[in-house]
C-alpha positions in Angstrom: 0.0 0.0 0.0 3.1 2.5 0.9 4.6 1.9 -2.3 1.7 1.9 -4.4 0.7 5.5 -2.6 4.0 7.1 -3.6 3.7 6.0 -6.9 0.6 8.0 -7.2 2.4 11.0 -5.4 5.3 10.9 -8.0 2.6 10.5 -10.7 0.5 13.6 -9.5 4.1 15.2 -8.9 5.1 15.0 -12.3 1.8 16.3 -13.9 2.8 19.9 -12.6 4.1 22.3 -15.4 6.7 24.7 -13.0 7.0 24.2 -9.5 10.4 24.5 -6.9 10.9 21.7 -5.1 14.5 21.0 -5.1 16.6 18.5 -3.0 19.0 16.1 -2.1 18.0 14.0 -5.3 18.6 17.2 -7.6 21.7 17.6 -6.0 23.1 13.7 -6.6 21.7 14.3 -10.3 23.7 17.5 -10.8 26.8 16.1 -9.4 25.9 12.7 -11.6 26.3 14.6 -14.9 29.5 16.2 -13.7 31.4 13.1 -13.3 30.0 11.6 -16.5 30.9 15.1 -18.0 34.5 14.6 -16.9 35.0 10.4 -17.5 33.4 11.7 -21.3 35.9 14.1 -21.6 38.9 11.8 -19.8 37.9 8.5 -21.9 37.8 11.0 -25.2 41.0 12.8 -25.1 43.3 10.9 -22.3 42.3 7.2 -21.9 41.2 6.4 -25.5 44.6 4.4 -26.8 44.5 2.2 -23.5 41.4 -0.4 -23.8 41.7 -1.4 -20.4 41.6 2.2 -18.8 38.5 2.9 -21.7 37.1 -0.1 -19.6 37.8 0.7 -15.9 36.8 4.4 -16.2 33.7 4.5 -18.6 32.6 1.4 -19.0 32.5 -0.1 -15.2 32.6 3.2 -12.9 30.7 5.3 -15.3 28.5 3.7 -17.5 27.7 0.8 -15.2 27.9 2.4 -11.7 27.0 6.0 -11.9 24.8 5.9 -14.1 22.4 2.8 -13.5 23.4 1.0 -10.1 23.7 4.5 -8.5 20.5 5.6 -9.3 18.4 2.4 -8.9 20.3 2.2 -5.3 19.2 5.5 -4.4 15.7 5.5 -5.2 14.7 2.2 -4.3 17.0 1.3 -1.5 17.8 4.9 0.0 14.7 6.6 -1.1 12.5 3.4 -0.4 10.5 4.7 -3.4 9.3 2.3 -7.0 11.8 2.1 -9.9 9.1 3.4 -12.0 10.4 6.8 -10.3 13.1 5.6 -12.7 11.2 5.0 -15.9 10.9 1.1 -15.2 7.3 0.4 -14.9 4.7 -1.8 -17.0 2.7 1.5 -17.1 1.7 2.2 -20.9 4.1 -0.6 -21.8 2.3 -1.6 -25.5 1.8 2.4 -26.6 5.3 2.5 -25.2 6.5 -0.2 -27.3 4.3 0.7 -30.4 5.7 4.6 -30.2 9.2 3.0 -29.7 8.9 0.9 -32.5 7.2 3.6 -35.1 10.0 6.4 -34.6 12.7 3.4 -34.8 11.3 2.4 -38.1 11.1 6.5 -39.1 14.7 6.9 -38.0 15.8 3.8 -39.7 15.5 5.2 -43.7 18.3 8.0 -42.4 20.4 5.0 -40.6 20.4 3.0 -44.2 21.4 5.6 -46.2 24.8 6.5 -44.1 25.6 2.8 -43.6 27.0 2.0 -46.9 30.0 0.4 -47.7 31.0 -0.1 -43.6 30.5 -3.0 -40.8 26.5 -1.8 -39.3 25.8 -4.7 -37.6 28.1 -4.2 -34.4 27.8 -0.2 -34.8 23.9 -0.8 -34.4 23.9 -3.9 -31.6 26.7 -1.7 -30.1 24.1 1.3 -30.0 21.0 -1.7 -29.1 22.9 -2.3 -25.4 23.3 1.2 -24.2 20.5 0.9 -21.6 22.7 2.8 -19.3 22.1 6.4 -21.6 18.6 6.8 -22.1 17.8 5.6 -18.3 20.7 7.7 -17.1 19.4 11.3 -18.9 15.6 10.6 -18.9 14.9 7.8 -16.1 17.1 9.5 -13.8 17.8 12.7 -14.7 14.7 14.0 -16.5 12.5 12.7 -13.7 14.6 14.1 -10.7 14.4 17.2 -13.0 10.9 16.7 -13.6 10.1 16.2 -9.8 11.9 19.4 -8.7 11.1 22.0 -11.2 8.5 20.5 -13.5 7.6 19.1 -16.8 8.7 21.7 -19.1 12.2 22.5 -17.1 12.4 19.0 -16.8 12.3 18.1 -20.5 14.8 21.5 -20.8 17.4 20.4 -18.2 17.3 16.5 -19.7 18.2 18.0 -23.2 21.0 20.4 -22.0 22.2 17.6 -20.0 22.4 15.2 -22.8 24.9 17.9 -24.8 27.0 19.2 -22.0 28.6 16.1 -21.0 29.9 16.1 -24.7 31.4 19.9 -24.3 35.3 19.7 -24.9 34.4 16.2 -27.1 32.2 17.8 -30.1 32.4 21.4 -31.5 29.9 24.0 -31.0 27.5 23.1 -34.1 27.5 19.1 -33.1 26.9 20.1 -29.6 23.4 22.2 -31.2 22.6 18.9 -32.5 23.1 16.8 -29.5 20.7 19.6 -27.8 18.1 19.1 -30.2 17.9 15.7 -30.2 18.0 15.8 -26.2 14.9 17.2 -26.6 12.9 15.7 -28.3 13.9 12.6 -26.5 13.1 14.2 -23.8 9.4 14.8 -25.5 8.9 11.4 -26.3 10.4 9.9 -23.1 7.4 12.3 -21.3 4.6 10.7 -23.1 4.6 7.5 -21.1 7.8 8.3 -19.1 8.4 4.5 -19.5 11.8 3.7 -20.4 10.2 0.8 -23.7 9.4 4.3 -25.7 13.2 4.7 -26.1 15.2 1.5 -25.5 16.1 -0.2 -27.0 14.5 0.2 -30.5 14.7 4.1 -30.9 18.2 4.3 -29.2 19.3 1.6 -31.4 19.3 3.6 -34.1 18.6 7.3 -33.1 22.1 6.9 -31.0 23.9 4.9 -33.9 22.7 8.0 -36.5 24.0 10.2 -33.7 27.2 8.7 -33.2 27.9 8.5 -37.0 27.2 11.9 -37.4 30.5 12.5 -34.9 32.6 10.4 -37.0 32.3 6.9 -33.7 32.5 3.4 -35.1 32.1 0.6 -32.9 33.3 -3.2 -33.2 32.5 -6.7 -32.0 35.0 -6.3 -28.5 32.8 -3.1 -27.9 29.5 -4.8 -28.4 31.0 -7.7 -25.9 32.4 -5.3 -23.2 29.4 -3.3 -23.0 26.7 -6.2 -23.1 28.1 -8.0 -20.1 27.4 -3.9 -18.7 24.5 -4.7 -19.7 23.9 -8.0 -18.4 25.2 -6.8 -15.1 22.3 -3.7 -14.8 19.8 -5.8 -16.1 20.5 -8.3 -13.4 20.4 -5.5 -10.5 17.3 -4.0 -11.9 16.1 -6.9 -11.4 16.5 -8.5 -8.6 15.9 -5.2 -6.8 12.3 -5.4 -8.9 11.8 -8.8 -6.8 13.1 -7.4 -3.8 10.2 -4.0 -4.0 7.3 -6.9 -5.1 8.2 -9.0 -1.7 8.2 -6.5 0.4 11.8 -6.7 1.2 13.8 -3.8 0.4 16.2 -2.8 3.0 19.6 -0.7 2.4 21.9 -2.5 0.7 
């Protein structure tokens, strides 16, 4: 009954245009997108040549703890609150999936026109596992936004979030068009604010247009590193999932 009440609370929360409410989980989200702001930057212009420190710095610390098992321990295990305050919820799962799958299939006629004569498969699978970027900037950041300021700051915040952990990485004119594109993810994400609308159909290919476009190509040992990432958050998603549906969510 608690849980299902502060779903409802977050739900009427998040139907408020403007508001001030911010707090110790705006705080942890701003401080979130300054360390991936600074592993983007490291792994970009320092770490690149070595594959192991690529490894260590973005792939396990960042991608896979700060971004997903920090904010899935926080909400459910410090906040006590539902991962749907993260985006994971079988609320609107089949318009989810159906929107997901429409835009994917829009997207997809610019994706096989810039493919030609190069290796797509593991560029697009590599693209398919990045859970950890659409749940990091909309299930978590978007919605802490959301929760503090509002919707419309919310879907703001998300999008400049999404380009300025790439400042120092892209010039000026790329980093427009990683603004853009922030939000209207951020749009679509707010329709259901269910985490199917976007991964992993239209991140499969809106991200591997995006990364393209800023000259990225990704291989088979990229697509293996970051799928046992993957593997690993999907795991701790969910088992903390069964955890909230017994009843038994303590601090970890």
């Amino acid at each position: 009954m608690q849980a299902e009440t502060t779903v409802q609370q977050g739900h009427r929360a998040g139907r408020v245009w403007f508001k001030w409410a911010p707090g110790g989980d705006t705080v942890l989200a701003l401080a979130t997108v300054l360390w991936m702001a600074g592993a983007y930057y490291a792994t970009i212009h320092w770490l690149r040549p070595n594959l192991l420190a690529v490894v260590g710095v973005m792939a396990i610390l960042t991608n896979l703890v700060v971004n997903v098992l920090l904010p899935v321990w926080w909400i459910a295990y410090h906040r006590r609150q539902p991962l749907s305050e993260l985006g994971i919820t079988t609320r609107r799962w089949l318009p989810s999936l159906l929107i997901g799958a429409g835009l994917a299939l829009l997207f997809s006629f610019r994706l096989r026109a810039m493919v030609t004569g190069i290796d797509w498969l593991p560029h697009l699978l590599f693209n398919a596992v990045l859970l950890w970027e659409p749940f990091f900037v909309f299930g978590w950041l978007q919605l802490r936004y959301d929760r503090a300021f509002g919707i419309v700051p919310g879907v703001l915040l998300a999008g400049l979030s999404f380009a300025a952990y790439h400042i120092g990485t892209y010039p000026p004119s790329g980093l427009l068009v990683l603004l853009v594109a922030g939000l209207i993810y951020a749009i679509i994400f707010r329709l259901t604010s269910n985490l199917l609308i976007l991964w992993p159909l239209v991140w499969a290919v809106g991200s591997s247009i995006g990364t393209l476009v800023g000259g990225a190509h990704f291989s088979w040992p990229q697509v293996a590193i970051w799928s046992a990432i993957l593997l690993i958050q999907l795991a701790f998603i969910g088992y903390t999932s069964g955890r909230q549906k017994a009843g038994g969510v303590r601090s970890l």
